[in-house]
N, C-alpha and C positions, 0 to 999 in steps of 0.2 A: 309752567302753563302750556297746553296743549296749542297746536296749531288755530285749531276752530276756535280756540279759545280766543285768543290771541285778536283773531279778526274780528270776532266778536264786540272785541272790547274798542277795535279800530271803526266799526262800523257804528258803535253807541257811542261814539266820538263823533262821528260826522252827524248823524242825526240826531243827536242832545236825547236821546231815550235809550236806556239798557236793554239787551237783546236776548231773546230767551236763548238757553243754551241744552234746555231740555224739552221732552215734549209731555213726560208725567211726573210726580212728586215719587221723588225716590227716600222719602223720611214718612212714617207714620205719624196720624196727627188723631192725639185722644179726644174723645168725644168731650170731655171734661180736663183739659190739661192744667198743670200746678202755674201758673205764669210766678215767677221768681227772680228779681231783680235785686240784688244786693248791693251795697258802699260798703267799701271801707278806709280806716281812718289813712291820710297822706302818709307816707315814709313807714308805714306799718306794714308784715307780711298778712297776716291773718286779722287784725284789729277788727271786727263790726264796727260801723259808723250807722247805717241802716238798712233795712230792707222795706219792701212792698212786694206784697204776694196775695195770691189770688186765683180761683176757678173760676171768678165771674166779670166780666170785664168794669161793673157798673160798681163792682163791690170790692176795691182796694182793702186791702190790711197793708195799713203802714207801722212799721216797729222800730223805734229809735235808741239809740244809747247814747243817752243827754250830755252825759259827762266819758267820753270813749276811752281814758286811761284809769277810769275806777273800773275794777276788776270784779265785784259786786256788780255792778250793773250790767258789767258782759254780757254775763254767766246768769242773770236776771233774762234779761234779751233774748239770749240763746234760751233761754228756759219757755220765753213767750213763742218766738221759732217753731219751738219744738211740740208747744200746744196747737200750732194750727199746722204743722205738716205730717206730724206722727200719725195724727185719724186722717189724714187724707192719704196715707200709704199705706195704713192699715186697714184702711174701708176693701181695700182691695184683696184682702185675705180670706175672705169669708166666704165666695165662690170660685169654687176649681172643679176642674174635670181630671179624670184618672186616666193620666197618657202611658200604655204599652210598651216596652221597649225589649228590643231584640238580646237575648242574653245579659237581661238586668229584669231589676224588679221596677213594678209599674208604679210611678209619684202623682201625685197629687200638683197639676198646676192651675194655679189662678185663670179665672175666664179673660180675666183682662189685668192691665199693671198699671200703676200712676207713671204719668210722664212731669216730668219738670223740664219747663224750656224756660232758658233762660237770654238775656241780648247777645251775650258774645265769648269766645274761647277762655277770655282773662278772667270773666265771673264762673266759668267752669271748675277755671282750678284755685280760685278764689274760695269755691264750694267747699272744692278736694282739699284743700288746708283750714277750712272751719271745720271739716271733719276730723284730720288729724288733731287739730286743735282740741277736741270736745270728747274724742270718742274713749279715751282713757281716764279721763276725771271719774268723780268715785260720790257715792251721797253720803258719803263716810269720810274719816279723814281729817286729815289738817285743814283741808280746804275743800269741804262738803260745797257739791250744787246739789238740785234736782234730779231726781232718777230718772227723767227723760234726757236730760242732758247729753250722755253718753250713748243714749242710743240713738238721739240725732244724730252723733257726732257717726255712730254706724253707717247709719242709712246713708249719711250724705259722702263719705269714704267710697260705700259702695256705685251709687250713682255717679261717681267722680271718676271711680275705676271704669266703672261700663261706658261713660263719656267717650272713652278712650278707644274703644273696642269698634272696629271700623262697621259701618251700616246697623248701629244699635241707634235707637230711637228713644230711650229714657232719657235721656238727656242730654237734650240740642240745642248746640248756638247758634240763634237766627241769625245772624250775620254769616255766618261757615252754611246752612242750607240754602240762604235767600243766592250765598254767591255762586251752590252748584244748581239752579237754574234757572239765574239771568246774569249776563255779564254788561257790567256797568263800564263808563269812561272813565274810572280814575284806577289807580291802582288798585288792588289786593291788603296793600297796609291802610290804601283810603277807606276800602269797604268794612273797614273795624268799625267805623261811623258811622251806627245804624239810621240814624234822620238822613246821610246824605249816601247813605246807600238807598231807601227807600225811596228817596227823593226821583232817584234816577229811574229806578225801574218805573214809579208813577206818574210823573210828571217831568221829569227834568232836570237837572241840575240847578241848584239855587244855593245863591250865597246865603240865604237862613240857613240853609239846613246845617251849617259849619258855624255859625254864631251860637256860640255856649250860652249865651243870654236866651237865647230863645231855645234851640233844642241842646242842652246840656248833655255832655258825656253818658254815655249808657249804663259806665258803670266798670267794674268795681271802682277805679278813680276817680275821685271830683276832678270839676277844673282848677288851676292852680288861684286863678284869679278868685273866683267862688271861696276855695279856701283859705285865699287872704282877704277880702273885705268882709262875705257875710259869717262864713264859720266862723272861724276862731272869735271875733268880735261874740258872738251868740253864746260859742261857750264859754268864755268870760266873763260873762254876765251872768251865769248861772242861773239864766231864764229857760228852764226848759221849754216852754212852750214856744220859745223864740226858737231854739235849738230846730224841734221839731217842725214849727212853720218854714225856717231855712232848707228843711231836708225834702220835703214835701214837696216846694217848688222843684226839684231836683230830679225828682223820681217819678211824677203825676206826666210829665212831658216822655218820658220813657217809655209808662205805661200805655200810653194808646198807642205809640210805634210798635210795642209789641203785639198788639191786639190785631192792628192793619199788617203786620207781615205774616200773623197765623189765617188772616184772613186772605192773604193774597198764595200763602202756599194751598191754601186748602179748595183754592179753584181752581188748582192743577189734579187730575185725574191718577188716583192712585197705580202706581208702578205692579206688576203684577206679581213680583218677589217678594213686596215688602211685608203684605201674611206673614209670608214664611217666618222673615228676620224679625217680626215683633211674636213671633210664635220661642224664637230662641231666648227674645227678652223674656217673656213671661215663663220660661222656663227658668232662667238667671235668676229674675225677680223673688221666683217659688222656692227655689233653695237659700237664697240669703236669707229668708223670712224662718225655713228651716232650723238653718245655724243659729237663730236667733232663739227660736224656740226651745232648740237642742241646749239651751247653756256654752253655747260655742265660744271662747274667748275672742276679744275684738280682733280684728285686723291687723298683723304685726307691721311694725315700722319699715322694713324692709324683706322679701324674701327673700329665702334659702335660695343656693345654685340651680337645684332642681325645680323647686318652684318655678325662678323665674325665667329659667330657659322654657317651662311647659307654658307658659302664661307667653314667651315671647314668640315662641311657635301656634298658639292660638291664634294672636295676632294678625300673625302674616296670614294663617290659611284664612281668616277671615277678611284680611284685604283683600287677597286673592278674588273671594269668592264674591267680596261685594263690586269690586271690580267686573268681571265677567255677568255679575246679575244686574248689575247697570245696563249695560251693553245688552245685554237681552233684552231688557224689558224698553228700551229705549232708543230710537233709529238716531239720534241727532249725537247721544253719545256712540253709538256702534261707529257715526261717522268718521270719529276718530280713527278709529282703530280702519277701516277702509284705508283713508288718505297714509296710514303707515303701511299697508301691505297685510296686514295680521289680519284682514275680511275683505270680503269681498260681495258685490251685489248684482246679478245680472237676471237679465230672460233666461229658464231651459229652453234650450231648441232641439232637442234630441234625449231618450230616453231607452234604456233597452231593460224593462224590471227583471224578467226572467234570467239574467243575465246570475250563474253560480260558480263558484270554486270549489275545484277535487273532484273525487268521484265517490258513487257507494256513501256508506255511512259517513265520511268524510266531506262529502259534498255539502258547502255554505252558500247559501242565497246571499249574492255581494250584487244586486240592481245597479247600474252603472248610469250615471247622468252628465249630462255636456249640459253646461251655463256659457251664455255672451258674456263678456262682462265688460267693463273701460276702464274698471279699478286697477290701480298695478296689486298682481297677484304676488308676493315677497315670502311663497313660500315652498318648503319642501316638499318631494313627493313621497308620499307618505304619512306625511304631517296628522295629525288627530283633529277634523274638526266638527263646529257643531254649529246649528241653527237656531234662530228664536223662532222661527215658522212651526217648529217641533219638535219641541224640548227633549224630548227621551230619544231623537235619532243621534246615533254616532257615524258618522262618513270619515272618509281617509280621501286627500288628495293623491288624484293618479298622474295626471300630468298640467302642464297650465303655460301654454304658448301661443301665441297669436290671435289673444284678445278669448281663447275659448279651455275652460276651465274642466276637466274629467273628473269626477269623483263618484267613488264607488260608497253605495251606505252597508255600514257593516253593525246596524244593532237599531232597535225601534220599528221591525215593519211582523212585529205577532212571531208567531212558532210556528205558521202554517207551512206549505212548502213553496206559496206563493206568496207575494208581500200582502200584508193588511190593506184595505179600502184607504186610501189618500195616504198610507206613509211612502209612497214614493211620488216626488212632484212630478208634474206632468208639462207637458211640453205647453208654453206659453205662460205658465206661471211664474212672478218674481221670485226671486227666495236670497236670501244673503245668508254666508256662511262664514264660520271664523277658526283663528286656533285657539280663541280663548273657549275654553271648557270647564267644566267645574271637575272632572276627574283629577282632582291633585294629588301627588305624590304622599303618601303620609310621612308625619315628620319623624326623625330618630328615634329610637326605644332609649327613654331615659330611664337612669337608674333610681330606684327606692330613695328616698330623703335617709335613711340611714345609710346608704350606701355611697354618699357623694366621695366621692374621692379628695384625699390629701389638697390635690391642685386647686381644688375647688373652695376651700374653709375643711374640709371633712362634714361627717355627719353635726348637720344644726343641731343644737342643745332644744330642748322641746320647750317651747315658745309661752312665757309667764307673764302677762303685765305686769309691769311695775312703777313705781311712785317716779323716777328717772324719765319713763316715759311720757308720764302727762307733761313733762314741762316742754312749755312753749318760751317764743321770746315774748308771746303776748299772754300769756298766762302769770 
């Protein structure tokens, strides 16, 4: 937890209300999002118990499995699953535009992609093991389901993977977005508890919002209690409709918590990066849809060396970048990085543009500018930094003592021989600069998937479903 964080959380403690911690929505939010709130059964990894889902706040689908250790009604359940979210993923296939790309051939991507937000981290991966669960089953077989079965199990694999992928917006846990920005008085393991994390940002802390009687767990677990009076009595009766009226109560108080925190992200002012990152999802989206259509085999259980060092170096440039794209689009998180030295904010008081290095052909237009500033400056000279005032400038720190900061811009001011109209700031203007940049280093040159080396497995055996892999411990 960051410094500001930290007070933040000290300060929504003294005043009984959460304190924003941002000043725009750094998650994109569909015009039409999938709302998706799942159970499953106690002491089970993957079991369904029920879900409610929905694009319309007024218009719940709730889906139950009456009796949760018949294997038959799973596999029924997940079959009905699959009927109401397969056309809501696939409605989005049918418009694309033809993106260009430098030294590759030009793809076809989706105008726009389904989102699925769900309450919290645990029903993320909750998700990501109903896919492993489903995605190898067969409509053939010892133990034939449904032909959509399997390729839910795809979709929801894939959404589970992207989950994971730092500043991706298909699938997000309100609880993990509502906490980057606003910070509440209880802890981080408290804000899993979406009624008394809402509580705080809206109103205040209250002892309802932590009574499972009135706002029940978000999900994927029941409460223990819940699962010892009403459930299990319900399925022993082999009342379904008792079953389902149990579940209902359960999940109907969920549903409008989630309704109120898309409503309450969606009155923050989008972030100016976050185009960009939902331009990379629909690019992700376009090619899973491909694989699919290609006859691609599912998703292997685990990846090769090379895989997953390429997928583990994805990753990181992707935290990287959404890290630094935070910080840009946003002064209250930039303020972090100020109070560590890594930026800094001040007046220019002095500017010299004409200011060049070398001579003849060799002569660089480097404009040189002096900033006040009060931030401690914690860095080298020479250091690479960059600005949100102007995105495509690159400057280098030249020196930084006694409160007044030197830096020279070395990229963003035209091709002329003098700088472009406003790419040099001008004396009296604020401006904040940093080390954080998006020019990252690229990662290793990995070898070919047939070339892995001895240390590594050697080259992967070419990847076959098999009947071994559909088994679950809940299948």
């Amino acid at each position: 937890m960051s410094l500001l964080t930290s007070l933040a959380r000290l300060r929504a403690l003294d005043e009984g209300i959460a304190q924003p911690i941002a000043t725009v929505r750094h998650v994109h939010l569909s015009a039409r999002p999938m709302v998706f709130i799942p159970l499953k059964l106690s002491g089970e990894a993957a079991a369904p118990l029920a879900a409610v889902l929905g694009t319309e706040r007024d218009r719940p689908h709730l889906l139950v499995v009456t009796q949760p250790r018949n294997r038959d009604l799973r596999f029924a359940w997940a079959a009905e699953l699959a009927g109401l979210l397969l056309p809501y993923i696939e409605g989005f296939l049918a418009a694309t535009e033809t993106v260009e790309r430098r030294n590759a051939d030009p793809y076809e991507r989706a105008l726009d992609a389904p989102q699925l937000v769900l309450p919290n981290p645990a029903g993320v991966a909750f998700t990501r093991l109903l896919g492993r669960s489903t995605r190898f089953r067969r409509a053939d077989g010892p133990y034939p389901v449904p032909a959509s079965v399997p390729l839910l199990g795809r979709w929801l694999t894939y959404f589970g993977e992207r989950a994971a992928f730092p500043g991706s917006s298909l699938m997000p846990a309100v609880t993990e977005e509502l906490g980057r920005h606003w910070a509440s008085g209880q802890s981080g393991l408290e804000d899993a508890n979406l009624a008394a994390q809402l509580g705080w940002i809206t109103e205040g802390p209250s002892d309802d919002a932590e009574d499972p009687l009135i706002w029940p767990p978000a999900g994927p677990a029941t409460d223990p209690g819940f699962d010892a009076e009403v459930l299990a009595p319900a399925i022993e009766s082999g009342s379904a409709e008792r079953v389902t009226e149990a579940l209902r109560t359960q999940l109907e108080p969920t549903w409008r918590l989630m309704w109120r925190a898309i409503d309450l992200l969606a009155g923050l002012p989008e972030g100016a990066s976050v185009a960009q990152r939902w331009e990379h999802d629909r690019g992700s989206f376009s090619g899973m849809a491909a694989q699919l259509a290609e006859g691609a085999p599912p998703q292997a259980r685990r990846d090769g060396a090379v895989a997953a060092a390429s997928r583990l170096a994805r990753l990181e440039r992707a935290q990287a970048a959404y890290e630094v794209q935070r910080a840009y689009d946003d002064p209250l998180v930039m303020a972090e990085h100020r109070l560590t030295g890594e930026a800094f904010a001040g007046e220019v008081v002095e500017t010299d543009p004409e200011h060049a290095e070398g001579e003849g052909r060799s002569r660089k237009l480097r404009p040189l500018v002096v900033i006040k500033t009060d931030d401690p400056v914690r860095l080298a000279p020479g250091t690479a930094l960059g600005t949100p005032q102007r995105r495509a400038q690159g400057a280098q720190l030249v020196s930084a003592r006694d409160g007044l900061v030197t830096l020279k811009i070395t990229k963003g001011m035209g091709r002329g021989r003098t700088p472009a109209p406003g790419s040099v700031p001008e004396v009296g203007e604020r401006v904040c600069y940093t080390s954080l940049t998006d020019d990252f280093q690229g990662s290793a040159a990995l070898p070919e998937a047939e070339a892995t080396p001895w240390t590594h497995g050697g080259p992967p055996r070419e990847y076959e479903p098999g009947d071994e892999d559909a088994r679950e411990e809940w299948s």
